[in-house]
C-alpha positions as CSV (number, residue, x, y, z in Angstrom):
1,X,-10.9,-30.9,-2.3
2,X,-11.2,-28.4,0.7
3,X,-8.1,-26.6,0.9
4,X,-6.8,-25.3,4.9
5,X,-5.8,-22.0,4.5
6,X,-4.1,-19.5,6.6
7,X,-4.1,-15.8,5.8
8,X,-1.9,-14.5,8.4
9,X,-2.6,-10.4,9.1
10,X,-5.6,-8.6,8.9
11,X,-4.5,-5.5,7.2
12,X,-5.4,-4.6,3.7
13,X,-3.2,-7.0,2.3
14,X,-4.7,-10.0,4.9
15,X,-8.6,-9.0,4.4
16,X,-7.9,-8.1,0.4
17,X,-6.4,-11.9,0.1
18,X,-8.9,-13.5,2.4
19,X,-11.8,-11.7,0.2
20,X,-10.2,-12.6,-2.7
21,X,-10.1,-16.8,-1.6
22,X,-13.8,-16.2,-0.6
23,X,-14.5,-15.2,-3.8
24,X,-13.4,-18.4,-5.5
25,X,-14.9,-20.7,-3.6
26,X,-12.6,-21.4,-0.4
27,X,-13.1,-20.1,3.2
28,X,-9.4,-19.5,4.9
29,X,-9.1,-19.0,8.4
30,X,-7.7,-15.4,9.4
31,X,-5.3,-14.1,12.2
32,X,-4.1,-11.0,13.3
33,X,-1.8,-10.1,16.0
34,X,-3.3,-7.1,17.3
35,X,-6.5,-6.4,18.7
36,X,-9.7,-5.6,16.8
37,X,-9.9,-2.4,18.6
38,X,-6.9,-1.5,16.6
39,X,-7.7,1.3,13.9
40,X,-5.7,1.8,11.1
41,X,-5.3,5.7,10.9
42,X,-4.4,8.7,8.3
43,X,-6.0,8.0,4.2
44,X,-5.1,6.1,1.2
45,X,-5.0,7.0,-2.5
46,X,-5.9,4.1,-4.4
47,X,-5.0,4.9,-7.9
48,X,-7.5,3.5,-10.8
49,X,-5.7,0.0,-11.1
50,X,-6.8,-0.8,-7.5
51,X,-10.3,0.4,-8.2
52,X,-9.9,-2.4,-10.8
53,X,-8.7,-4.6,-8.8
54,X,-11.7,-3.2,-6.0
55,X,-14.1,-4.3,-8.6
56,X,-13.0,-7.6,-9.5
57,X,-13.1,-8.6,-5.7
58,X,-17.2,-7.8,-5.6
59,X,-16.4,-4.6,-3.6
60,X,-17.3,-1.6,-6.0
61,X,-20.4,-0.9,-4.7
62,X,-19.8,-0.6,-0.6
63,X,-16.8,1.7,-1.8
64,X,-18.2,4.2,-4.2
65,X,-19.8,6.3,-1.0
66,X,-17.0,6.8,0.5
67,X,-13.9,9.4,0.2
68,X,-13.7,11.8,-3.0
69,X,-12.7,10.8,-6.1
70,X,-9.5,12.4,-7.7
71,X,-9.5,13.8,-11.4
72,X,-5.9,15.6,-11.7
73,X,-2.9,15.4,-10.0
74,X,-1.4,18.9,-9.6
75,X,2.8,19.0,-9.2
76,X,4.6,22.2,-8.0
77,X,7.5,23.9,-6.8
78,X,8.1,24.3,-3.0
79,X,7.1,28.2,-3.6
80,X,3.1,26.4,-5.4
81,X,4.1,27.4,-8.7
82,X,2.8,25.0,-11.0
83,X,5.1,22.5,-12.6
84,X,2.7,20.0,-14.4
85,X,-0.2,18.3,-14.3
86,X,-1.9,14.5,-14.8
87,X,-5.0,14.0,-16.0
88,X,-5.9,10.7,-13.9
89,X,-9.1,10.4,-15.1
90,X,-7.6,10.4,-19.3
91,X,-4.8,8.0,-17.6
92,X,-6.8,5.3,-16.2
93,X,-10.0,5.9,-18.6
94,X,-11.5,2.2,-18.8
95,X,-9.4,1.0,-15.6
96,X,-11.1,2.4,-12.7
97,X,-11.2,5.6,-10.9
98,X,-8.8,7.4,-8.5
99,X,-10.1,8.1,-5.1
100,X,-9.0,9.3,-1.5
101,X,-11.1,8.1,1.7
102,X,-9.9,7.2,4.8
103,X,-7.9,3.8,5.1
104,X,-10.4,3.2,8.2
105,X,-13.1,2.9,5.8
106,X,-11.2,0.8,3.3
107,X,-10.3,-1.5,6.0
108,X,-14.2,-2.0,7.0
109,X,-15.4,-2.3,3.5
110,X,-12.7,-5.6,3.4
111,X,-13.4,-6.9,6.8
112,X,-17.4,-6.8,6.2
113,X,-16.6,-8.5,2.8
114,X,-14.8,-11.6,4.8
115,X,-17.9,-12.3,7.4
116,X,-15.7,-10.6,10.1
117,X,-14.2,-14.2,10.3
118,X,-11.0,-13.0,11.9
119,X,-9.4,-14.3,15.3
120,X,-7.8,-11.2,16.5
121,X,-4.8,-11.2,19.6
122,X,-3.6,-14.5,18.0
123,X,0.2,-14.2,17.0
124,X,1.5,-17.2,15.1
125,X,4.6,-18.1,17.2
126,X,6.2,-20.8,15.3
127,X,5.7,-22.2,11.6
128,X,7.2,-26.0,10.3
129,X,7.0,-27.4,7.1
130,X,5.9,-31.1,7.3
131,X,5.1,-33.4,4.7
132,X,3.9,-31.2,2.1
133,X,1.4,-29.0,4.6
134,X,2.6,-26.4,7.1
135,X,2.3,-27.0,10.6
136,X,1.6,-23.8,12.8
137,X,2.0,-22.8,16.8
138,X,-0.3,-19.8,17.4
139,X,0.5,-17.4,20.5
140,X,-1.8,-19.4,23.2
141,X,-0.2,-23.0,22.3
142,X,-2.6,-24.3,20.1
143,X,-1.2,-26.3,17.2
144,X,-2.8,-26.4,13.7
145,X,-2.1,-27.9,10.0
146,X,-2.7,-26.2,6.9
147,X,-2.6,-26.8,2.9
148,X,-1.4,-23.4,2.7
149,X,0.1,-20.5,4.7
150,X,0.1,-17.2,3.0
151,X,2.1,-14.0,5.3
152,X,0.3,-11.1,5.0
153,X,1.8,-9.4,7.4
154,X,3.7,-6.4,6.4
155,X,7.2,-5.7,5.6
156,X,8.4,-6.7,9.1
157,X,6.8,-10.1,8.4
158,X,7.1,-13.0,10.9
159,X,6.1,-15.4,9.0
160,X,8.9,-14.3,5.6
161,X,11.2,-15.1,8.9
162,X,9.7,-18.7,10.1
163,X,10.1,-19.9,6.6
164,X,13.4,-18.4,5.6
165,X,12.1,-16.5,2.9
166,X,14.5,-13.8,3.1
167,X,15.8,-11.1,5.5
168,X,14.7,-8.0,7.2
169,X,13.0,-5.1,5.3
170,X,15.8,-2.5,3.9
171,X,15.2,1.4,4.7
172,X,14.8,3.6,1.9
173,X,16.0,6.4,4.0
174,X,12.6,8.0,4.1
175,X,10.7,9.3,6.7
176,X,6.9,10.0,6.0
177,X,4.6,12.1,7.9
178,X,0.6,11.5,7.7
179,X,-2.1,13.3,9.2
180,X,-6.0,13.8,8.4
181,X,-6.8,17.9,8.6
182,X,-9.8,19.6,8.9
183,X,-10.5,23.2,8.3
184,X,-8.1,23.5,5.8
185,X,-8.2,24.9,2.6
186,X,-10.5,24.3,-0.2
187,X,-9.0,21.3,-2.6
188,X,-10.6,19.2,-5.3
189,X,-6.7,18.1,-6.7
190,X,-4.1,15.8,-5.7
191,X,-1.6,18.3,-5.4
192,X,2.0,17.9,-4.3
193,X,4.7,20.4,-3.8
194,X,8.7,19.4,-4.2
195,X,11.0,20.5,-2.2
196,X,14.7,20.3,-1.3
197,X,14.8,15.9,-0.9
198,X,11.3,16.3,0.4
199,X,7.8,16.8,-1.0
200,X,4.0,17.8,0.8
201,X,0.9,16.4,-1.2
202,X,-2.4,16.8,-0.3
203,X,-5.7,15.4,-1.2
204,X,-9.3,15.6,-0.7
205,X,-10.5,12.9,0.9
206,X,-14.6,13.2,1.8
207,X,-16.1,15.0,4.7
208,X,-14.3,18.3,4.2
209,X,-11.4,16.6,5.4
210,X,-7.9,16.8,3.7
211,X,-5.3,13.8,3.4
212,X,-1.7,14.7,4.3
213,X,1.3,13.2,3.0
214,X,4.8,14.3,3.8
215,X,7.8,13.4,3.3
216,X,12.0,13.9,3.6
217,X,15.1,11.6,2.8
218,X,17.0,11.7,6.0
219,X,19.3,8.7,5.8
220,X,18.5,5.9,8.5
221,X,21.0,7.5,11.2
222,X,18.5,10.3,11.2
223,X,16.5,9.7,14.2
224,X,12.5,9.9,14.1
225,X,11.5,13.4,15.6
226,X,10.3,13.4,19.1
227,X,7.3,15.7,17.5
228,X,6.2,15.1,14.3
229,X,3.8,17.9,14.3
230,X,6.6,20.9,15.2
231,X,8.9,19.6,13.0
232,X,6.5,19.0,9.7
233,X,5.5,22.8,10.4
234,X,9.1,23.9,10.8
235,X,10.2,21.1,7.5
236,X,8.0,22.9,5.3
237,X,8.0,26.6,6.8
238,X,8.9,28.2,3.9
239,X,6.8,26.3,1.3
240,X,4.0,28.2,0.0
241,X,0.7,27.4,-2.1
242,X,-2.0,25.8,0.2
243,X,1.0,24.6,2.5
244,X,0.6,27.5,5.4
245,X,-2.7,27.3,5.6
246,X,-2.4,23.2,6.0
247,X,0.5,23.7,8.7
248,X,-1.7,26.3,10.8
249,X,-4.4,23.5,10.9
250,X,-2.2,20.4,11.4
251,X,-3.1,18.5,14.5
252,X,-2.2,15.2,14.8
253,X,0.7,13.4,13.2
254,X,1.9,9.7,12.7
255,X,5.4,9.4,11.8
256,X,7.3,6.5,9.9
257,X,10.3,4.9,8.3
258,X,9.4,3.4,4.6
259,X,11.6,0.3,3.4
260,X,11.6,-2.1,0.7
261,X,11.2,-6.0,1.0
262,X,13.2,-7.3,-2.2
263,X,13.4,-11.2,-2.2
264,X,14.4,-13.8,-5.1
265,X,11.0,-16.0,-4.1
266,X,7.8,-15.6,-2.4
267,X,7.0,-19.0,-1.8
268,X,8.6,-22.1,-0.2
269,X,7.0,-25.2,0.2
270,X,3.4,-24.7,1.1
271,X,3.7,-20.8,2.2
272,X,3.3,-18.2,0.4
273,X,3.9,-14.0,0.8
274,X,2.0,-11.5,-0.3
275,X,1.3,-7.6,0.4
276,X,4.5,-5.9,1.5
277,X,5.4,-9.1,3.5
278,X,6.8,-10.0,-0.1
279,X,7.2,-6.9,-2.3
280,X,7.2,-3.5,-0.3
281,X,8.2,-0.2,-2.1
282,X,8.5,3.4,-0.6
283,X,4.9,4.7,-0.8
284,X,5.4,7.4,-3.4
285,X,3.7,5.7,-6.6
286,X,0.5,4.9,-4.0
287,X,0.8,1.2,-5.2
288,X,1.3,-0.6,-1.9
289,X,-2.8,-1.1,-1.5
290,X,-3.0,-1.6,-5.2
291,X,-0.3,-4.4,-5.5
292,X,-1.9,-6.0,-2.7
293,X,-5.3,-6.1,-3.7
294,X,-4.3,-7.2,-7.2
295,X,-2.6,-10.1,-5.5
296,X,-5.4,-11.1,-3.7
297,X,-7.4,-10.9,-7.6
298,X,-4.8,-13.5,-8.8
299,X,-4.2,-15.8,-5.9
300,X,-8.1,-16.6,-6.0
301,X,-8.0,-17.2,-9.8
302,X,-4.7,-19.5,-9.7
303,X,-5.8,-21.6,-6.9
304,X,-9.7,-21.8,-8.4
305,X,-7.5,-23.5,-11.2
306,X,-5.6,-25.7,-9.4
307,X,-6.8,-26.5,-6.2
308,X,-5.6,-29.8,-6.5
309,X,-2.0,-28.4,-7.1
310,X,-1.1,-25.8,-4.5
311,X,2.7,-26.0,-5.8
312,X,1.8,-25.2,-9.5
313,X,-0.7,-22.6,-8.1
314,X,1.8,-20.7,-6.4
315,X,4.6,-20.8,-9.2
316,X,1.4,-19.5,-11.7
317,X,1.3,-16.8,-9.1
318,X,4.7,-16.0,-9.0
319,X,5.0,-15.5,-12.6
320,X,2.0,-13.4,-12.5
321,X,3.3,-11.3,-10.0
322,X,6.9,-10.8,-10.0
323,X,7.4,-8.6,-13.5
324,X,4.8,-6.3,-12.5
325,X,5.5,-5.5,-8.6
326,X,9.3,-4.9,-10.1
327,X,8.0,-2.6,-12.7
328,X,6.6,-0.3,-9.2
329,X,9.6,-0.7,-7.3
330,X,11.7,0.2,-10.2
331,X,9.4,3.3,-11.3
332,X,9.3,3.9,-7.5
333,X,12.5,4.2,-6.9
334,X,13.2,6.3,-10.3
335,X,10.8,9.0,-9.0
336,X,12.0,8.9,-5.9
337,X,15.7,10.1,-7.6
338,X,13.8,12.3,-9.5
339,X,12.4,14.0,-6.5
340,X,16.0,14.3,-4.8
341,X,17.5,16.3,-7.5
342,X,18.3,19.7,-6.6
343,X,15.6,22.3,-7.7
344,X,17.8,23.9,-9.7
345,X,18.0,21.6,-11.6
346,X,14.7,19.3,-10.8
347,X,11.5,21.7,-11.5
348,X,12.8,22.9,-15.0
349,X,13.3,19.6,-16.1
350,X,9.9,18.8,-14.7
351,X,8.5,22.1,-16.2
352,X,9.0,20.5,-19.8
353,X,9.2,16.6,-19.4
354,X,7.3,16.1,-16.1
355,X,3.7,15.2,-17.3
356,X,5.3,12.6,-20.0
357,X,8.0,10.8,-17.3
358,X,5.0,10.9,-14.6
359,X,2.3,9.0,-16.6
360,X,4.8,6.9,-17.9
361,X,5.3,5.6,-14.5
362,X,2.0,4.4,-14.6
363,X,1.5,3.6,-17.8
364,X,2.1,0.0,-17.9
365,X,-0.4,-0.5,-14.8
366,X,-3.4,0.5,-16.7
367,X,-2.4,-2.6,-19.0
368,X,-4.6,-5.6,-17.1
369,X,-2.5,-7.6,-14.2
């Protein structure tokens, strides 16, 4: 039986599931909304269970060229005094390595893994469940029928909304800052700085180039600043460490709410969500990339089982899924409270428990998904 798949999105989640479905043996048709001159900007940290997950999809060996690998990851006060340390590479030994490279790159590596096979400016205006199948309405009128629709389209998902799958994304309260610098300081760690309800981390990522993650908890009536750029170098003014020298070569910044997609089901009928269409989380664990790729690993194996049985495929999916993408959000959100308690209180706590409550929270991700 050839199955008629739809992945809609071409993010990492869309390209990761698409590869993922070429790998075992089907060949879905992809859509994306925006154009294909669209490039996604900033890095990505993919911690060692998405180089796993990486390796499983056939995609090691484009990816080891690019970015830096990371060995330790390096927590201090907002002053750069240490507070603890992970040592990634003891973490995830016999997972997969941790690595920082530009989510550009990451992006090509998954597109050139799918044949480029992706109809870009085609929105999917309208989705109907029909007689087992899913009948879909793309932007420019055309009409077609598929054995499966899978949403990979972010947390502001249309398709979660065509098929009632649950309601719009809830903010965390966060506001992220990214930016790529060059000329900044020499770093060879992951290295993150806490602050009052707000934390700087840095990371090599290739090329002499440094990855920039920021962060505050604001509350959503805080509005977005008008210039990211001023008001990261004004937010962390008085932090010290590598910080100053980051701020005096910070150029451009992309600024963004985080949110979470919490829903009882993924699936109804013949569709199907995956990515942060189904399961996003604040981005403080680094998971988002990891959860999606290691959907894409599972969706090809449960459907290469039962191709005859897309229902039974997707509940074998579910129950795959589920427990472990609540075991992020729930670790996600617990550092997350961690981070927001004062300093006083915070880094001397972190000082003597840190290391132990940190690789816990990643501990049960090196088991196999």
């Amino acid at each position: 039986m050839t199955l008629r798949i739809l992945v809609v999105g071409a993010g990492i989640s869309g390209l990761a599931v698409a590869r993922g479905l070429r790998v075992a043996g089907f060949r879905p048709d992809v859509v994306e909304e925006l154009p294909a001159t669209t490039v996604p900007g900033a890095g990505i940290f993919l911690p060692g269970n998405a180089s796993r997950a990486i390796r499983q999809l056939g995609l090691d060996a484009p990816l080891r060229p690019l970015g830096d690998l990371i060995f330790r990851q390096v927590f201090q006060n907002s002053a750069g005094d240490e507070l603890f340390e992970v040592d990634l590479a003891a973490l995830w030994a016999g997972v997969g390595e941790s690595r920082a490279l530009s989510r550009a790159d990451l992006q090509q590596v998954l597109l050139t893994s799918v044949g480029g096979e992706v109809r870009y400016d085609t929105a999917v205006r309208d989705l109907e469940i029909v007689d087992g199948g899913a009948k879909v309405e793309f932007g420019n009128g055309a009409i077609a029928e598929y054995d499966l629709v899978i949403g990979a389209d972010g947390r502001r998902s249309t398709i979660r909304a065509k098929a009632g799958l649950g309601g719009a994304a809830i903010s965390t309260g966060q506001i992220v800052y990214r930016s790529v610098v060059s000329g900044g300081p020499p770093l060879s760690d992951w290295t993150c700085l806490f602050g009052e309800r707000s934390q700087f981390v840095a990371m090599p990522m290739g090329g002499r180039r440094l990855y920039i993650h920021a962060d505050e908890t604001a509350g959503p009536e805080v509005p977005s600043p008008a210039d990211p750029r001023a008001h990261v170098r004004k937010l962390f003014a008085d932090f010290g460490g590598l910080v100053p020298a980051i701020l005096a070569a910070l150029e451009k910044v992309q600024v963004a709410r985080t949110d979470e997609v919490v829903l009882d089901g993924w699936t109804k009928g013949p569709v199907l969500l995956v990515g942060d269409a189904a399961h996003a989380t604040a981005p403080t664990l680094a998971q988002g990339a990891a959860m999606a790729l290691e959907d894409a690993v599972v969706l090809g194996e449960v459907l290469k089982a039962t191709p005859h049985d897309v229902p039974a495929a997707l509940r074998a999916y579910e129950q795959r899924r589920q427990g472990r993408c609540r075991q992020v959000r729930e670790s996600t959100r617990e550092r997350d409270k961690t981070r927001d308690v004062a300093p006083a209180e915070r880094d001397p706590m972190l000082r003597r428990r840190g290391q132990r409550i940190f690789a816990d929270q990643y501990r049960g991700l090196v088991e196999p998904f």
